[in-house]
C-alpha positions in Angstrom: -1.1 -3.2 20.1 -0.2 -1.0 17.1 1.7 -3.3 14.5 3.4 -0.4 12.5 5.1 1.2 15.5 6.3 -2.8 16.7 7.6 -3.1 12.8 9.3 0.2 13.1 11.1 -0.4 16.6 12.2 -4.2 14.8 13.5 -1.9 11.2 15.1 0.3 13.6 17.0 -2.7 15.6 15.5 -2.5 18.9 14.3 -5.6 20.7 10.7 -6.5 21.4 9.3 -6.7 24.8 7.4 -10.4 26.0 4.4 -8.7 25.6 4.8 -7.3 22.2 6.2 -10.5 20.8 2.9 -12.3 22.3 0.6 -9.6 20.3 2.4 -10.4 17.1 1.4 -13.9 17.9 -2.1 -13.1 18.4 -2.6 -11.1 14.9 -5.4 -12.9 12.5 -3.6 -14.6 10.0 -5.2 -12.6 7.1 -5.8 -9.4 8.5 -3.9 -6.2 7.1 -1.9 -6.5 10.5 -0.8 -9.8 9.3 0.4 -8.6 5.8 1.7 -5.6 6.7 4.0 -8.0 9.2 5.2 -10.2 6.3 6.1 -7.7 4.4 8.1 -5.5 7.0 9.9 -9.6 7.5 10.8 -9.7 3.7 11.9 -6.2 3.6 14.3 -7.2 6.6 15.5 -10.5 5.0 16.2 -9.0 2.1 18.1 -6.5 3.7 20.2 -9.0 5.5 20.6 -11.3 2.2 21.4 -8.4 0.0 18.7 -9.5 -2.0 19.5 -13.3 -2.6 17.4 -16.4 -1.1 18.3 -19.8 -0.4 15.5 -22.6 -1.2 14.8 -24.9 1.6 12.7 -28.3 1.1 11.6 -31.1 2.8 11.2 -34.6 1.8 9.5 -36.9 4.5 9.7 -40.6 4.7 7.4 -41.4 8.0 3.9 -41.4 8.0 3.3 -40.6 11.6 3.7 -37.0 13.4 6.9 -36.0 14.4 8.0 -37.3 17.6 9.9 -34.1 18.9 6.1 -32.4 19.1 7.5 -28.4 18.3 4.5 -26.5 18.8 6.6 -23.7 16.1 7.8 -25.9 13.5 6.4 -25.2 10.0 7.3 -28.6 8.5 
């Protein structure tokens, strides 16, 4: 797995094979790998957003887990 040549091939709008997408999920979270994928994702979103952002919160009310069990969800 080389991470600059699967940022590249996402900059340049190609799509990802099953495989590659399963490396990016395997990357240490703090590993220069790991960075070098955030920033290659903000340089994208900015793109794509012309350089505005949107702020997104959550407020939760339940105490419990969520009952929908998303093993991808961030909130």
């Amino acid at each position: 797995m080389n991470i600059t040549d699967i940022t590249k091939k996402i900059s340049d709008g190609a799509e990802l094979s099953r495989e590659e997408i399963t490396d990016l999920f395997n990357v240490p979270l703090f590993s220069r790998e790991s960075f070098q994928m955030q920033a290659a994702a903000r340089e994208k979103s900015e793109k794509a957003c012309n350089g505005l952002a949107e702020v997104h919160a959550q407020f939760g009310l339940n105490v419990g887990p969520c009952s929908i069990n998303c093993i991808f969800c961030s909130f």
